[in-house]
C-alpha positions, 0 to 999 in steps of 0.5 A: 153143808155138802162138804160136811157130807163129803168129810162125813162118809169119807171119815166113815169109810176111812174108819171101816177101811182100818176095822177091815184091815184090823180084823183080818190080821187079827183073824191070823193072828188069833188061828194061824191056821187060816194061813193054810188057805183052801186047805185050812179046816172048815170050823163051824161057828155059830155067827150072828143074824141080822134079824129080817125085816118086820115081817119077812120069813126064809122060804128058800135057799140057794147054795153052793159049797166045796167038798169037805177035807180030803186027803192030798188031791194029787198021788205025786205028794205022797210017792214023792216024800216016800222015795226021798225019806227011804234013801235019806233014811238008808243013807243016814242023813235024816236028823233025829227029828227027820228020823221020828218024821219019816217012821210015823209017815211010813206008818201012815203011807198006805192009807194016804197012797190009798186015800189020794183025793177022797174024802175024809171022816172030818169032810163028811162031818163038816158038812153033817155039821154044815147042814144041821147049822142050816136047818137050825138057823133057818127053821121056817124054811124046813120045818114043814118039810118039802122037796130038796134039789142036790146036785154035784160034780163027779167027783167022789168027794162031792158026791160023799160031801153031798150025801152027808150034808142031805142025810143030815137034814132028813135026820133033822126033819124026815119030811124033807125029800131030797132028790141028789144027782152027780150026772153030766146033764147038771154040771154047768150049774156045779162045775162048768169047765169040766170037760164032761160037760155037754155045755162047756164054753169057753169064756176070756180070763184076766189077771188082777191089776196088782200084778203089775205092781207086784214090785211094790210087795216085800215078800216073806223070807221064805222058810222051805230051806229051813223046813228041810234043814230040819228034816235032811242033815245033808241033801246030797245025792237025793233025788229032787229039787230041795227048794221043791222038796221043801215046798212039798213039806209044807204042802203036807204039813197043811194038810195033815189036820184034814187026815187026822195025823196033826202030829206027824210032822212035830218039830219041822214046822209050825202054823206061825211060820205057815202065817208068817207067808201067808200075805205072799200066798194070799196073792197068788190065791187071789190071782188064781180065783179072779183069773177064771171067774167068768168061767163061773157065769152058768152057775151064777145063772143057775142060782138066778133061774132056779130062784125065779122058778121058786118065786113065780111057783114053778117048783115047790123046792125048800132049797137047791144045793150044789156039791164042787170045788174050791176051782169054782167057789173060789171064782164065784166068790170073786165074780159075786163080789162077795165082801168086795172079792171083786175089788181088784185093787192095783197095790199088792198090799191091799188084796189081803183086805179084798180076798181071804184064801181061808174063805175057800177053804175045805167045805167053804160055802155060799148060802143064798137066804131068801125071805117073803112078807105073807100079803106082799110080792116083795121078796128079799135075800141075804149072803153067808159066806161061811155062815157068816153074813157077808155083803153084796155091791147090789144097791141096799138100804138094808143090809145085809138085806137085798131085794131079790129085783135089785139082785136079780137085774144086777147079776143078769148085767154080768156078761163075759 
């Protein structure tokens, strides 16, 4: 009979092992967009809800999210493709596509020099849209009305993300009072290794065990020398490295639906093509995230204590909201365990099944439901990750349902 067990739930896990692996190539497959990773929009869905336990209603809520679209972080993009195109356009070696490419990028090269970094109208709408979700999903939480905590890094973009998001809410209920801040003193629970922060520390970093088998992995044919064929009808004499400049097409071409300038770039390169590399680019994206994810302790710290302070009445807080970067969602992802990010598989080709970089995209967000029984001290929470419910390697017997115990002791136990 044990045998018959054992057979059981391996069967079981077999079967939801290839629905994983299905769904995630499926997912690119139906938005080759999701291939840009932390630069694919955020696109609000309306996902399903696991309904709670009899009885048990949403009282408070726990949150963490990256800023919304922006322009390219970095000025060297744009000054970069600006000098490459005027001497390819004064020395004719621009194609016809190439020629169309760089008229509409001069049009718009003043309003990207000038927006390097900042938000745009689609950031400050995702996170309208994101707040608004919130409030409609969870209407028992809000609709009393309450005090809201919102805190963000120092960064511009978090803070306008950050304003978007609670003006939302207070157009959705004007009981809710919201009180935001972007200071030193409360970056350890937003950004803890900004270099401003009086709390700094400094925690070890590891590389994932597939690394070490990355020979195991066949790589995309790259596609930056076709992209910039595409572009130059000679790359003689112009300055910088093709194989570089190549990249950085493909880097502003993954940006550009963030911009608003989608069809700057027709005829260079296509979403199927970005697709077509994105298994390679899954991994160094995982690498990047799982490396510095201790780095993300003090916030996982600051959910924990702030949640206790709700639970045992110290504060009356609806919900505690925190504004940063995909430097920071990325990692807490992995350090969560959020839909098995923590995995570290040893073989290369099973990372994709573990991690998304389309989960850390612009406006990506970590929401922290948490649900009480009126006559009960039992206090039970669920994940979204993206609005969608996403699982935990806490202990449950009711997913996507944990109980705030079992979480709170697994959590505590994560040391650097």
């Amino acid at each position: 009979m044990k045998k018959i067990l054992v057979s059981v739930f391996l069967a079981l896990v077999a079967v939801m092992a290839v629905a994983q692996n299905r769904n995630v190539l499926d997912d690119l497959k139906a938005d080759p967009r999701k291939a840009y990773g932390n630069d694919y929009p955020y696109k609000l869905v309306s996902s399903p809800q696991t309904k709670a336990p009899k009885g048990y209603k949403p009282f408070y809520i726990s949150h963490y999210s990256r800023h919304g679209s922006r322009y390219y972080w970095n000025e060297f993009l744009y000054r970069q493709l600006d000098n490459l195109l005027t001497t390819a356009h004064k020395r004719h070696q621009l194609t016809p596509v190439g020629e169309t490419f760089y008229t509409k990028f001069m049009a718009a090269k003043e309003e990207l020099v000038n927006g390097v970094s900042e938000l745009t109208q689609l950031g400050w709408e995702q996170h309208q849209g994101i707040a608004r979700s919130m409030y409609n999903t969870f209407p028992e939480v809000f609709k009393k009305g309450g005090n809201v905590f919102a805190i963000s890094s120092l960064s511009g973009r978090c803070v306008l993300s950050m304003s978007a998001f609670c003006q939302e809410l207070v157009q959705c209920n004007p009981k809710i009072e919201i009180r935001e801040q972007s200071s030193r003193s409360t970056l350890d629970g937003v950004v803890p290794g900004d270099r401003q922060n009086p709390a700094k520390r400094e925690f070890p970093k590891s590389t994932p065990r597939y690394e070490k088998n990355k020979d195991k992995f066949q790589f995309a044919p790259p596609i930056q020398q076709e992209v910039v064929s595409r572009v130059f009808t000679s790359t003689d004499s112009l300055p910088g490295d093709m194989r570089r400049i190549g990249s950085s097409l493909v880097d502003l071409y993954t940006t550009l639906p963030s911009i608003g300038h989608e069809g700057m770039m027709e005829g260079i390169l296509s979403d199927e093509e970005i697709a077509s590399q994105w298994e390679g680019a899954n991994l160094g994206s995982y690498s990047w995230v799982f490396g510095p994810r201790y780095e993300m302790i003090p916030i996982l710290q600051d959910i924990l204590r702030k949640a206790e302070n709700v639970i045992n009445g110290t504060t009356d807080r609806l919900a505690d909201l925190r504004f940063g970067h995909d430097t920071c969602l990325g990692p807490l992802t992995v350090l969560m365990g959020i839909n098995g990010a923590d995995i570290d598989p040893e073989d290369p080709n099973e990372v994709k099944y573990c991690y998304q970089n389309w989960e850390t995209c612009m406006a990506s967000n970590i929401q922290l439901v948490f649900y009480r029984k009126k006559g009960s001290g039992d206090i039970l929470l669920k994940c979204l990750l993206n609005g969608a419910e996403a699982t935990l390697p806490v202990p449950t017997s009711q997913a996507p349902y944990y109980r705030w115990t079992d979480f709170r002791d697994y959590y505590t136990k994560i040391k650097m």
